[in-house]
C-alpha positions in Angstrom: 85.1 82.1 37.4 86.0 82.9 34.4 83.9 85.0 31.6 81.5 82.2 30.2 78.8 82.4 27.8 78.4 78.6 27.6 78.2 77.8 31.1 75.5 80.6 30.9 73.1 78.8 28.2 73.5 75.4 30.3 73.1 77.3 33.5 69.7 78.5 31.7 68.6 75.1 30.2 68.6 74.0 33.9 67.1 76.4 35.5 64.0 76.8 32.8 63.8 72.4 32.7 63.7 72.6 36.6 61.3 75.5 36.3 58.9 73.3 34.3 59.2 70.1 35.9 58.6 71.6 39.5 55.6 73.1 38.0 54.5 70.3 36.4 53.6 72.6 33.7 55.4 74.6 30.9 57.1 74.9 27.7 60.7 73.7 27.6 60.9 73.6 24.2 61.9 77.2 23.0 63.6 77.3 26.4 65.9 74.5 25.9 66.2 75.9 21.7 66.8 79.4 22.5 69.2 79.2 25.6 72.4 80.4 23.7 70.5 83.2 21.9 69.7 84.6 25.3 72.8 84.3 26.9 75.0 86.3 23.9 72.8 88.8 23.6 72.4 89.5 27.5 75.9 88.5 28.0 77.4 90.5 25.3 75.4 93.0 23.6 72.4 93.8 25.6 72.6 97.6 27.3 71.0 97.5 30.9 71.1 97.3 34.7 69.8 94.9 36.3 69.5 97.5 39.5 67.3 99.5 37.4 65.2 97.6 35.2 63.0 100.9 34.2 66.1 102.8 33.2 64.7 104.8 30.5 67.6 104.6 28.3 68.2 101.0 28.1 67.6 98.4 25.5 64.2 97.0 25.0 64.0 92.9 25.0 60.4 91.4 23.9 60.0 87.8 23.8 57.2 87.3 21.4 57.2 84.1 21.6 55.9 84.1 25.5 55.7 80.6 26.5 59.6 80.6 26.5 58.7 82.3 29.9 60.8 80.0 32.0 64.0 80.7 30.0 62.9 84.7 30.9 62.6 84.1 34.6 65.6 82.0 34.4 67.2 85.2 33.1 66.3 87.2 35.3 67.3 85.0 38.4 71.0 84.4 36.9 71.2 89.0 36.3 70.2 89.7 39.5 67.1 91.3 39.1 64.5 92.6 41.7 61.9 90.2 42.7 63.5 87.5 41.1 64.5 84.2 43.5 64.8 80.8 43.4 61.7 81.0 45.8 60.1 82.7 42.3 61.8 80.1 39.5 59.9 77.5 42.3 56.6 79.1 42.5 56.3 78.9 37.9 52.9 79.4 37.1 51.6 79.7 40.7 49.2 82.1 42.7 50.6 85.9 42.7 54.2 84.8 41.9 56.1 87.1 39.3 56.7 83.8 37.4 53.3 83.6 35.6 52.9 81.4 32.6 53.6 84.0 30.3 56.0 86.8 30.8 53.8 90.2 32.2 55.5 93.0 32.4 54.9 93.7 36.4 57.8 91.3 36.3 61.2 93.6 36.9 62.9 92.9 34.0 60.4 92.6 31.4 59.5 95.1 28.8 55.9 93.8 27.3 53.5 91.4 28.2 53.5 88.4 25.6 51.6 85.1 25.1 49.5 85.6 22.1 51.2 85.4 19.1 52.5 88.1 17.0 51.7 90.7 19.1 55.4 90.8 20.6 56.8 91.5 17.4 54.5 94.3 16.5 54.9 96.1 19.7 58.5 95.4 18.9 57.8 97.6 15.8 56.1 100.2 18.3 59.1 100.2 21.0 61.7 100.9 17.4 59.5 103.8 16.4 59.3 105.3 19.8 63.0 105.4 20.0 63.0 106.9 16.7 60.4 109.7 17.5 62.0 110.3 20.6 65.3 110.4 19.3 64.4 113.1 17.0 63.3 115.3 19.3 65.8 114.7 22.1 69.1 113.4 20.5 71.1 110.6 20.5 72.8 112.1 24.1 69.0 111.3 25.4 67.6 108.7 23.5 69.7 106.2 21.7 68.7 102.7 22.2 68.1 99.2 20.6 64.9 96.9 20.9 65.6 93.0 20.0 62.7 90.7 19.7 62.8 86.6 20.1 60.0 85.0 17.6 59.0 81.8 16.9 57.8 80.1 14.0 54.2 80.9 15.3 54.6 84.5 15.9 55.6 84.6 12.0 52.7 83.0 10.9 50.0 85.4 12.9 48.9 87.7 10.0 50.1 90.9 12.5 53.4 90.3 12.1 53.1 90.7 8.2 51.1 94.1 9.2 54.2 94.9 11.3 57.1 94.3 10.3 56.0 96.2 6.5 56.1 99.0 8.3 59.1 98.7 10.2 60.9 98.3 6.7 58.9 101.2 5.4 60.3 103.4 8.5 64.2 101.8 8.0 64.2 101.1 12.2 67.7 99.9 12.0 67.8 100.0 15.7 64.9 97.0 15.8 67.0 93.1 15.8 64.6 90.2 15.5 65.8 87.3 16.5 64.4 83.9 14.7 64.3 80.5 16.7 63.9 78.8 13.3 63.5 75.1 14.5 60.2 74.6 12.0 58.4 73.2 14.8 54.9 73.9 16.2 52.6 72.4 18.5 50.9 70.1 15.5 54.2 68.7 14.4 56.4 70.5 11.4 55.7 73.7 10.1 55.6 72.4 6.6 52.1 71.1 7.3 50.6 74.6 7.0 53.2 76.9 5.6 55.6 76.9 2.5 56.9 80.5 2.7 60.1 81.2 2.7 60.3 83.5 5.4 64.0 85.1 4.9 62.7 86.4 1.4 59.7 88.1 2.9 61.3 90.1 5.3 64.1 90.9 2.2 61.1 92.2 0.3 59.6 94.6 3.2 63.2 96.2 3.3 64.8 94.2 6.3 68.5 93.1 6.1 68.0 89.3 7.0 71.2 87.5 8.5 71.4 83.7 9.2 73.6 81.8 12.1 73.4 78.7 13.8 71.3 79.4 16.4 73.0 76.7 18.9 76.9 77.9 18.2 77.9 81.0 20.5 80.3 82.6 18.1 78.1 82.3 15.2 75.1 84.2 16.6 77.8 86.9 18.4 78.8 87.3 14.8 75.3 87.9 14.0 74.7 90.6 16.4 77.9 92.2 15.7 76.6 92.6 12.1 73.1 93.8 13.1 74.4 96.6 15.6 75.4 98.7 12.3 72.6 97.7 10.1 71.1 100.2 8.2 67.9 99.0 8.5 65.3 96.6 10.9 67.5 93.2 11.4 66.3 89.4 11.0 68.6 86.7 12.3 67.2 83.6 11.5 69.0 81.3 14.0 68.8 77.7 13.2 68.1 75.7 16.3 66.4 72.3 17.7 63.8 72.5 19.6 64.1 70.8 23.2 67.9 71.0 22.1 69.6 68.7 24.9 66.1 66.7 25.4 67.8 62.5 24.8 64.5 61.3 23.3 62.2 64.7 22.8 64.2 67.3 21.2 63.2 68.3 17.6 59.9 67.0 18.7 56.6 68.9 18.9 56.4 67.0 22.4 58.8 68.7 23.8 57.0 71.9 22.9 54.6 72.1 25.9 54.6 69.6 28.4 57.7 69.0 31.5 60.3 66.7 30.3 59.3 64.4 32.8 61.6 63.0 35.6 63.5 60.1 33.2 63.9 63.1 30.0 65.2 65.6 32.7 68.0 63.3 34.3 68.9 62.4 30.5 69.6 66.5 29.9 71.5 67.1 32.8 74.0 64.2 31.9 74.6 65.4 28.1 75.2 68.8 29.8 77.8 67.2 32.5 75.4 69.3 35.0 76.0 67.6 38.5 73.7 69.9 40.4 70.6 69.2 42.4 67.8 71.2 41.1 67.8 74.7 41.0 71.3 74.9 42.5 73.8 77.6 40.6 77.7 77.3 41.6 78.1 80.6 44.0 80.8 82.2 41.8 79.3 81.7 38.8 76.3 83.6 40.5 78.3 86.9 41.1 79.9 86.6 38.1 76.2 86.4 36.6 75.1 89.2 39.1 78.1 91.1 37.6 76.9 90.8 34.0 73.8 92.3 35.3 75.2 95.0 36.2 77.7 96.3 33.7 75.6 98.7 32.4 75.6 100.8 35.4 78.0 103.2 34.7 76.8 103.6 31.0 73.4 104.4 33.2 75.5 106.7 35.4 77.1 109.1 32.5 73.4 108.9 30.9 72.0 110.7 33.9 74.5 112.8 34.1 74.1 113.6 30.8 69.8 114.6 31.6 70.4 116.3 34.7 72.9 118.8 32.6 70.1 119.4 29.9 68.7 122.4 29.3 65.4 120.6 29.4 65.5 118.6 32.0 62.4 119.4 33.7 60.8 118.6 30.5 62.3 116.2 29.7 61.8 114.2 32.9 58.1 115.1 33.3 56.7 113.6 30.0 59.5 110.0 30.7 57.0 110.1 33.9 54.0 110.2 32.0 53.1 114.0 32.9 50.7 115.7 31.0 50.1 119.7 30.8 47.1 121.1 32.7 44.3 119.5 30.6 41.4 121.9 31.6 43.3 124.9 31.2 44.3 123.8 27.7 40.6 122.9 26.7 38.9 125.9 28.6 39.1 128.3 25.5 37.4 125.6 22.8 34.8 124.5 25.5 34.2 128.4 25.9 33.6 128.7 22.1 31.4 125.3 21.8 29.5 126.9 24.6 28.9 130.1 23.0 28.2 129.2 19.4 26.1 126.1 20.3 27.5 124.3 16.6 25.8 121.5 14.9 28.8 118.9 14.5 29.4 115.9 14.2 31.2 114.3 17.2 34.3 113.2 15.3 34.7 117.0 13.9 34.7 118.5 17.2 37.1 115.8 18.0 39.6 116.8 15.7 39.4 120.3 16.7 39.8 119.0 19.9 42.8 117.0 19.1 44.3 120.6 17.3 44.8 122.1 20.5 46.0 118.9 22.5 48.7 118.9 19.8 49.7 122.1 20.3 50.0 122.5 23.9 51.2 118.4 24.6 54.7 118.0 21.9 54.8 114.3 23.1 51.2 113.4 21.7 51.4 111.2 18.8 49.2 109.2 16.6 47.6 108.0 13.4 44.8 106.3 11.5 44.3 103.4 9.8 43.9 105.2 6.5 41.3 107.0 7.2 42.6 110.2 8.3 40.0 112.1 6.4 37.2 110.3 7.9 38.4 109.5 11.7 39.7 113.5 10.7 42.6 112.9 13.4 44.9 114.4 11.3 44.8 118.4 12.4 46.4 121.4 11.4 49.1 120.6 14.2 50.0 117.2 12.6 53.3 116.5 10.6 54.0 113.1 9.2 56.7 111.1 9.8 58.7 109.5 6.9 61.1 107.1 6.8 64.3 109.1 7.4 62.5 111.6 9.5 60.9 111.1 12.8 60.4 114.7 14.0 57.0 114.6 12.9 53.4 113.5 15.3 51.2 111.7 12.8 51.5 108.3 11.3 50.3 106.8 8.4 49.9 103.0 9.5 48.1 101.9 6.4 44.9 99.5 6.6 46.6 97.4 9.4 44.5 97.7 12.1 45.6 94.9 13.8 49.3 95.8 14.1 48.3 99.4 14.5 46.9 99.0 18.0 50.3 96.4 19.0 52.4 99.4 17.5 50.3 101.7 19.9 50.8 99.6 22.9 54.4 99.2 22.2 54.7 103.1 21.9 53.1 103.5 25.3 55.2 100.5 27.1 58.2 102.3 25.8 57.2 105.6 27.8 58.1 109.0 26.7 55.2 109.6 24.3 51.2 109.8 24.4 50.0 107.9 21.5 46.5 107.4 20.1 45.7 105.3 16.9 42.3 105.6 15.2 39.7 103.4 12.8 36.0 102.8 12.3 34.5 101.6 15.5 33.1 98.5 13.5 36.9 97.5 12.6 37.9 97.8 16.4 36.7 94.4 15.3 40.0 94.0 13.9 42.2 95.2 16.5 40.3 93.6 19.8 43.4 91.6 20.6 45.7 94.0 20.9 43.3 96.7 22.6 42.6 94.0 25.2 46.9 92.9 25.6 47.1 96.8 26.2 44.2 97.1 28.8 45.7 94.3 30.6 48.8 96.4 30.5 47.1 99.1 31.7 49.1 100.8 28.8 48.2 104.8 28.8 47.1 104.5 25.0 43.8 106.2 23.2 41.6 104.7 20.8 39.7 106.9 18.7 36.9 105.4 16.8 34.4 106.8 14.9 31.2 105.9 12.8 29.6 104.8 15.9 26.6 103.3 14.9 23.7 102.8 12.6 24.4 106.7 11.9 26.6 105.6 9.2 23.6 105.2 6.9 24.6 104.3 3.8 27.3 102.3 4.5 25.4 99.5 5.4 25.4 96.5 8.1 28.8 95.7 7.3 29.9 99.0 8.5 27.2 99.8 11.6 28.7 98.7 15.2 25.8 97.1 16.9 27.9 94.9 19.2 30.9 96.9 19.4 30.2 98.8 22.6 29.2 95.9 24.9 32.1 93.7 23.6 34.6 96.6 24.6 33.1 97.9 27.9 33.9 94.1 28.7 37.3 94.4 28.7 38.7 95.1 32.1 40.6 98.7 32.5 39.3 100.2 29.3 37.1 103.1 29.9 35.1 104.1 27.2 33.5 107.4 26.2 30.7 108.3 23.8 30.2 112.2 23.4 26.9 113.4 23.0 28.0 116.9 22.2 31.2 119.3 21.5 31.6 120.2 24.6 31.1 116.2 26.5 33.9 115.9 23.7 36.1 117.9 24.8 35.7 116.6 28.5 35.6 113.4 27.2 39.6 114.3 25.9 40.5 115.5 29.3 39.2 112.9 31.9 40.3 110.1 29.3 44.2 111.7 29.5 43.8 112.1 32.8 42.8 108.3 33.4 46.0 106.0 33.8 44.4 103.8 31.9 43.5 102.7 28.4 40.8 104.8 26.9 38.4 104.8 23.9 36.5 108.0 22.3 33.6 106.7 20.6 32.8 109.4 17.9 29.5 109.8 15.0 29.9 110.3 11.6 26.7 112.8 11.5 26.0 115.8 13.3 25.0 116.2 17.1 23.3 119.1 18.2 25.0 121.1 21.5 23.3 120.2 24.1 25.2 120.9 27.2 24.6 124.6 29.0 27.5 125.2 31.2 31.2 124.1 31.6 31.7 125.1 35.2 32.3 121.6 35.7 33.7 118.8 33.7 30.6 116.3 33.9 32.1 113.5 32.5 34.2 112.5 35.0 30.7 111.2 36.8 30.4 108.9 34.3 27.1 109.6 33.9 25.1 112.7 34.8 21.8 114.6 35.0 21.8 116.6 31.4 17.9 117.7 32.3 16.5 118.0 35.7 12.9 117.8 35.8 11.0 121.0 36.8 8.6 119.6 39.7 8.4 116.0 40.4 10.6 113.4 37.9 8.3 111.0 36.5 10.5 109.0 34.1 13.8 108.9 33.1 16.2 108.7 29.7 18.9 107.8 30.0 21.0 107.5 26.3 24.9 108.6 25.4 26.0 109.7 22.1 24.0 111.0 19.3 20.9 109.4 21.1 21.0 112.0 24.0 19.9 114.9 21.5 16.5 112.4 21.0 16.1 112.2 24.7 16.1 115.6 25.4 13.5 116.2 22.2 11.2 113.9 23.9 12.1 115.7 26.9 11.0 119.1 25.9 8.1 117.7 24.2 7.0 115.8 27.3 7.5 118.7 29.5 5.1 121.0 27.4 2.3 118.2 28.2 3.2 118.7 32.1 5.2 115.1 32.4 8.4 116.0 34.1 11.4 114.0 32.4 14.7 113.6 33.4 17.6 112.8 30.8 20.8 111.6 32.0 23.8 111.4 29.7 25.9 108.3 30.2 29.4 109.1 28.2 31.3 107.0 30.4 29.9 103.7 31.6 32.8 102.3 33.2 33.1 105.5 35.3 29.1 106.0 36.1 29.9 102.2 37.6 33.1 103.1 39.7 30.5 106.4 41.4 29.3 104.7 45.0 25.7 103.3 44.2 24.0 106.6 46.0 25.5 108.8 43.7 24.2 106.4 41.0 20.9 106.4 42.2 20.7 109.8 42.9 21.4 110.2 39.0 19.2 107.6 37.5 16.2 108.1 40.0 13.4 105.9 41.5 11.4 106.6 39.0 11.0 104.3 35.4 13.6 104.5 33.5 14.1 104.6 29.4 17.2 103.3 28.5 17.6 104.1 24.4 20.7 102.8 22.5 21.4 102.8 18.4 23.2 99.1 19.7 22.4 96.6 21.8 21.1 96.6 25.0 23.4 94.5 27.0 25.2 97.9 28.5 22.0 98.4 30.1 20.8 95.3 32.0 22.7 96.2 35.1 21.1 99.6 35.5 17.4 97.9 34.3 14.9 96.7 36.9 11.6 95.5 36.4 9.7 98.5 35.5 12.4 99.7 32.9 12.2 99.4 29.1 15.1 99.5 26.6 14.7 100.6 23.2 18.0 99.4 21.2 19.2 97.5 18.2 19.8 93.9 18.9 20.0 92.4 15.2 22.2 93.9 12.1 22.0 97.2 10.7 20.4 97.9 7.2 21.6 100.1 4.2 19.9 103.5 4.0 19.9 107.3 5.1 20.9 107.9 8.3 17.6 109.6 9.3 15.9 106.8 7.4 17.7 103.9 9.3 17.3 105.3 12.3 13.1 105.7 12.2 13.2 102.1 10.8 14.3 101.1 14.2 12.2 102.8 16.2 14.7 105.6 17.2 13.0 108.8 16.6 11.6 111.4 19.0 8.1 110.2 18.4 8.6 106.5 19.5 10.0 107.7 22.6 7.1 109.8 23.9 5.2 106.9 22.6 7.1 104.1 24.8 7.3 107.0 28.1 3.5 107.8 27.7 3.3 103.7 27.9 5.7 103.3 30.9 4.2 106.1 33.0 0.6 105.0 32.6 
């Protein structure tokens, strides 16, 4: 058969209506609208193998607008990608297929997990960068390729892609193309019921080129494309299209958005597309040819491997595209030595960045930023070099006060592979960010979140700016382990178990100083989760248990407790989520038979499965107040006296 882009986009209209209407579920909508989009750009312009869909080298595809999922899978099925069947396009939205509702990206074949808005386009941003950074340090022979990005009307209005898409201007990523189904349709009815904007002239004024084609006409979006490969910075096409385009009764409808077509709508498609098929049938030929298309970037993929296995760096090079990291301990040994042996008074966040100084030094693919507040997350180290817009050799960026597109960026950074990244804020704001640090833990993207101001330690500041809540709402989220240093050297371990994790971490840091509490290094501690910091001397009578800056009152009342003859143990929790995955023995062994003293500048709800009946909690469970640090912290009861006071109680 012969080369044929629009038997492609009907081929996909089918396929994705079918999809829906076995389902009985689904969004044919920006299917049906985007169909010829898709098949230029895979047809045409896109660089990839369908044999290997983690090629490092290829181009990146994120559909941020994620409920076009059955035009993906359709996709997929037609280039002859791994794990994708007509058995899968039949099984849409059902048990443990690889057709879920929305694309996830344990689906060969897709680059990012999408669904909630705007978050596609951001990572987008994040996946541009990462080429960028990468390229600078590798060369084009390495690292040289494109990331294009489907959005929908909704995507555009989600206040992250603004975040995003003023930095990609700011950085010129000329290799990022965003592709706009512009059909000014959303689920309520026309867009003009809750926007106005004029969204070509807003990307113009963050520095993107902004190109226009009809987004239903093959040769006008190819010129498009054509146009964008040479752009000299980040790329909107806004491609006019009808939503449910082929639809008899629905199209340009906000019913056809997210419902099936129903059997009567789906006949009526299939005649104006002359498709004489039964469902889910594809002509054979057209199939290979299909298959073919798939696969026409195998040789490019070839000469590109050819081209790493020559490098000078292979090895190198190879190892940190894995994911590898340096020995971790042997880089930190030296700096725990020195905490050890000076026994400083800092705060957790200042150890952190001297912490972070020697990760930088010994790992060249770490990379991060702030929200600006660099000075006061102090993740910016001696061993940081900004990037600027023409000049991606650098390790640090400067995301601005966008939080929100800060984390997606992250998470698209760390989906791309090649590079560690970490982004940092005020714990309160992670507030701010929740979405995108929850996307990424379901991604089980390796990213690190580095929050400080951890508490009610802030002081001044006030409520607005004391995490109470913070904490619980986090350690909620599935595959994010947090970790909440209550001295230099827990910091430090806190660094290496949290790069060690495949996993999404957090490092929970204070603003004020914590006291070293820790006596040897022999072992790194946190990896228990949670461990025994004091051991009783003769018979344990009560435990504390507390992480953070809250350990150092623990072991006060400790001391103080001891010199009366009551033997009190003090565990140190810094990792929650790890003390949980220890076997309940070695959990018990830590916390003890004995009462136990749970003590928290936050709330309590960390706590309750660790609490039995003869347990007490002392925590915050309403807002903070303005005030000294010292002064805040005895309003609420969280002083070395009140503890003795509350143990006496529990052990009598």
């Amino acid at each position: 058969m012969k080369y044929d882009l629009p038997m492609m986009a009907t081929t996909l209209r089918v396929l994705a209506a079918d999809t829906i209407e076995k389902a009985n579920s689904g969004h044919p909508g920006a299917a049906l609208g985007m169909a010829d989009m898709a098949a230029v750009l895979y047809g045409q312009f896109l660089k990839f193998d369908a044999d290997d869909a983690n090629w490092f080298d290829r181009d990146r595809v994120i559909f941020s607008n994620g409920h076009a999922s059955a035009l993906v899978y359709s996709l997929l099925y037609l280039m002859g990608f791994d794990k994708m069947s007509v058995a899968q396009l039949q099984s849409f939205r059902q048990l443990d297929s690889f057709t879920s509702g929305h694309p996830e990206i344990t689906t060969p074949g897709v680059d990012f997990s999408t669904g909630p808005l705007g978050q596609g386009i951001a990572a987008a941003v994040g996946m541009a960068l990462a080429e960028k950074m990468l390229a600078a340090r590798w060369g084009d022979d390495l690292v040289n390729h494109k990331t294009y990005c489907f959005v929908g009307d909704g995507c555009l209005m989600e206040g992250i892609s603004e975040e995003a898409i003023e930095l990609a201007g700011l950085w010129n990523l000329n290799k990022l193309i965003v592709l706009w189904d512009d059909n000014h349709i959303t689920i309520d009815g026309k867009t003009e019921i809750a926007t106005k904007t004029n969204i070509p002239m807003r990307f113009k004024a963050s520095g993107w080129q902004v190109l226009t084609c009809n987004g239903l006409n093959q040769k006008s979006i190819q010129k498009a494309l054509k146009k964008a490969q040479k752009a000299k910075s980040p790329t909107l096409i806004d491609c006019k299209t009808i939503i449910g385009y082929g639809a008899p009764t629905k199209s340009g409808s906000p019913k056809v958005h997210g419902s099936p077509l129903g059997a009567e709508e789906l006949a009526g498609l299939k005649k104006k597309l002359n498709w004489a098929y039964p469902a889910f049938e594809v002509p054979i030929d057209f199939l290979n040819w299909t298959h073919q298309v798939g696969r026409r970037g195998a040789v490019e993929r070839e000469k590109w491997t050819m081209r790493v296995n020559n490098h000078p760096a292979e090895e190198q090079f190879k190892k940190e595209i894995r994911g590898e990291l340096p020995d971790l301990a042997g880089i930190l040994k030296t700096i725990k030595q020195k905490f050890l042996q000076a026994k400083p008074d800092l705060a957790s966040r200042k150890s952190s960045q001297l912490v972070l100084n020697e990760l930088l030094k010994a790992i060249p693919n770490m990379v991060g930023g702030s929200a600006d507040l660099a000075a006061s997350n102090l993740t910016k180290t001696e061993n940081s070099k900004s990037i600027q817009p023409n000049d991606f050799s650098g390790n640090y960026i400067n995301f601005g006060i966008r939080e929100h597109a800060m984390g997606a960026i992250t998470n698209g950074m760390a989906v791309h592979g090649g590079l560690m990244p970490y982004a940092s804020t005020f714990f309160v704001f992670s507030d701010y960010m929740r979405p995108t640090v929850r996307l990424g833990a379901f991604m089980q993207a390796k990213t690190l979140w580095i929050f400080t101001h951890d508490s009610i330690g802030v002081g001044e500041d006030g409520p607005t700016h004391q995490p109470i809540e913070q904490m619980v709402a986090l350690q909620a989220i599935p595959n994010l382990y947090l970790f909440r240093p209550a001295d230099a050297v827990e910091v430090a371990e806190s660094y290496e178990e949290a790069l060690r994790l495949n996993k999404p971490c957090a490092l929970v840091l204070s603003r004020q100083n914590l006291p070293t509490l820790r006596r040897d290094i022999r072992v790194n501690l946190v990896h228990q989760g949670g461990y025994l910091l004091r051991t009783p001397l003769k018979k344990r009578k009560l435990t504390l248990v507390a992480s953070g800056s809250e350990v150092s009152l623990a072991v006060k009342a400790a001391d103080f407790l001891s010199e009366q003859g009551i033997d009190v143990a003090v565990v140190s929790m810094p990792c929650y989520k790890l003390f949980m995955d220890q076997p309940e023995k070695e959990q018990n062994k830590v916390l003890g038979t004995v009462p136990r003293l749970f003590v928290d500048a936050g709330s309590a709800f960390s706590w309750y499965p660790f609490k039995r009946e003869q347990d007490a909690i002392l925590s915050i469970d309403t807002f903070g107040k303005s005030g000294p640090a010292k002064e805040v912290f005895a309003d609420f009861g969280l002083t070395v006296e009140n503890i003795v006071k509350i143990s006496k109680k529990m052990i009598k």
